[in-house]
N, C-alpha and C positions, 0 to 999 in steps of 0.2 A: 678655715677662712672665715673672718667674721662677717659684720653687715655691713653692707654697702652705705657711707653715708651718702644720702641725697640734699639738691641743696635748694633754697629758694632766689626767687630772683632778687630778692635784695640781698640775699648773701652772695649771688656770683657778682650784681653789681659793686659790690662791696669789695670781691676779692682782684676786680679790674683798675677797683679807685687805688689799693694798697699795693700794686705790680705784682700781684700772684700770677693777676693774668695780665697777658704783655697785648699791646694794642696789635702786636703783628700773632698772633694766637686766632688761630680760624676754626672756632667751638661757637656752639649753642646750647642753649639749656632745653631740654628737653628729657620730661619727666623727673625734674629734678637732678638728672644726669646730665655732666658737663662733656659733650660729647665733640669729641674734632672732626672738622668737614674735611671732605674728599678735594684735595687738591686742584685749583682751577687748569685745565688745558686750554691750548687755542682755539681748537673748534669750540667750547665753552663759551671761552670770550668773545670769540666772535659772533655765535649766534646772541648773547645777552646783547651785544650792541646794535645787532639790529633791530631784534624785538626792541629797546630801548626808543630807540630812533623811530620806529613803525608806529610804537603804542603812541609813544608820548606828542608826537604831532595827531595820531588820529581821536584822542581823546581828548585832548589840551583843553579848560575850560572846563570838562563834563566831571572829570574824577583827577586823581593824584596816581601819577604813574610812579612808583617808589621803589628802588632798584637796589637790592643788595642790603635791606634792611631787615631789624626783627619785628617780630609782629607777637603781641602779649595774648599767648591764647588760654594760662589758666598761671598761680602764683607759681608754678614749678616749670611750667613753660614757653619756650618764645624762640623757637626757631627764627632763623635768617632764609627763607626765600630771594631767592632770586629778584622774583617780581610780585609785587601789593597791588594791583590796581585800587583805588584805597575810594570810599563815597564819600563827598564835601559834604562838610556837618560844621553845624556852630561852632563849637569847641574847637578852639587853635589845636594842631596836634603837636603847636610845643609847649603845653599845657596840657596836655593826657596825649600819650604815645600812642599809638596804633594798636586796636583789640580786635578779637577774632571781628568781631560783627560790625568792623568798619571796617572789612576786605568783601570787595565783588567779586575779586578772583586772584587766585594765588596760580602762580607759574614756578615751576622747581625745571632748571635743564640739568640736563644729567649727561655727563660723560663720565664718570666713575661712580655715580650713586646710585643708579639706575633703579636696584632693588629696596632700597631703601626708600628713596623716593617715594616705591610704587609699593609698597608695605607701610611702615612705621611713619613717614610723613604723611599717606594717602589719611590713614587712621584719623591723625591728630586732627588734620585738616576738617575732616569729616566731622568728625567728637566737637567739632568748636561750630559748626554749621555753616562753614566755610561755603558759598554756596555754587563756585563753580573752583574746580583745578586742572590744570594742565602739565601734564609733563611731557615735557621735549625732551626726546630721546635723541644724543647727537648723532651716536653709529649710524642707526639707522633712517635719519632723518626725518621720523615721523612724530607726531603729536598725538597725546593722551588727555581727550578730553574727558572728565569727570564732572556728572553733575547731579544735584540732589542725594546732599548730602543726606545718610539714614544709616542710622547705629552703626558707627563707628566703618562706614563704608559708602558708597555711592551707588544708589539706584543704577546710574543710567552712566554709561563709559562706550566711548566711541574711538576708534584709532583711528587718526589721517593721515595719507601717504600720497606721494604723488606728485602731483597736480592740484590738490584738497586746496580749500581754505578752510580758515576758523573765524567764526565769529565770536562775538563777545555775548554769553547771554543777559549783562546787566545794560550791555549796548548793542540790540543784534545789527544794528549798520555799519557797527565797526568789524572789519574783516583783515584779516591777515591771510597773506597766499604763504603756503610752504617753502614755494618760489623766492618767498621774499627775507622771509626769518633764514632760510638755509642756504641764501648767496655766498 
């Protein structure tokens, strides 16, 4: 078997402009690998729309709630998260895209990625100094807070269940109840 070619992100955007890749193709580039995403389910959808709904009224004004986009974390990388909570800066972002270090916090829900998520995305996130992550776990209906980011992993991780809420740590007044993401 030879070498794996990897690619960069102006060659996958290149190969989306020429129909290699087809707009209904659910990949991300990550590590120069063009990698296919885990299939959306209901429970999936349903919890992004109300995180959707929760964030983006409780935030509205303070940050950009960005939903289902990529986010540029080095020339070979740029996973699609779920959710960007993203920090207002000068620079229009249709003018320079979204980079690691304009996310306050990155959200992955998982109903089939679960381990990925919580390995190979946890990393990336980390490595770019992503400075808080959460993963939603759908089975089991809890959250995985990740925070301080530190080589290539996060100091400080917390699991909520229950009854829990989560705050935001770039906004701790904004809170979401479990209650409320998991209706």
């Amino acid at each position: 078997m030879g070498a794996r070619r990897l690619f960069t992100r102006e060659e996958y955007y290149r190969m989306a402009e020429v129909g290699i890749l087809k707009p209904t193709d659910r990949v991300e580039l990550i590590r120069g690998e063009i990698v296919e995403m885990s299939p959306v389910g209901r429970r999936h959808k349903a919890f992004v729309d109300n995180l959707n709904q929760l964030l983006t009224v409780r935030i509205a004004g303070r940050a950009i709630v960005s939903v289902q986009n990529p986010v540029v974390l080095a020339d070979d990388t740029e996973p699609e998260p779920d959710f960007k909570i993203l920090r207002r800066r000068s620079l229009p972002y249709k003018e320079l895209e979204a980079h690691g270090e304009d996310a306050l916090l990155i959200i992955e829900v998982a109903e089939n990625s679960l381990s990925y998520d919580r390995s190979t995305k946890l990393r990336l996130y980390a490595e770019a100094g992503i400075p808080e992550y959460w993963v939603v776990d759908c089975a089991t209906e809890s959250i995985e807070v990740h925070r301080s980011p530190d080589a290539g992993g996060y100091r400080d991780a917390t699991r909520l269940t229950g009854s829990a809420s989560a705050s935001l740590l770039a906004f701790p007044d904004v809170r979401v109840t479990l209650a409320e993401i998991f209706a």
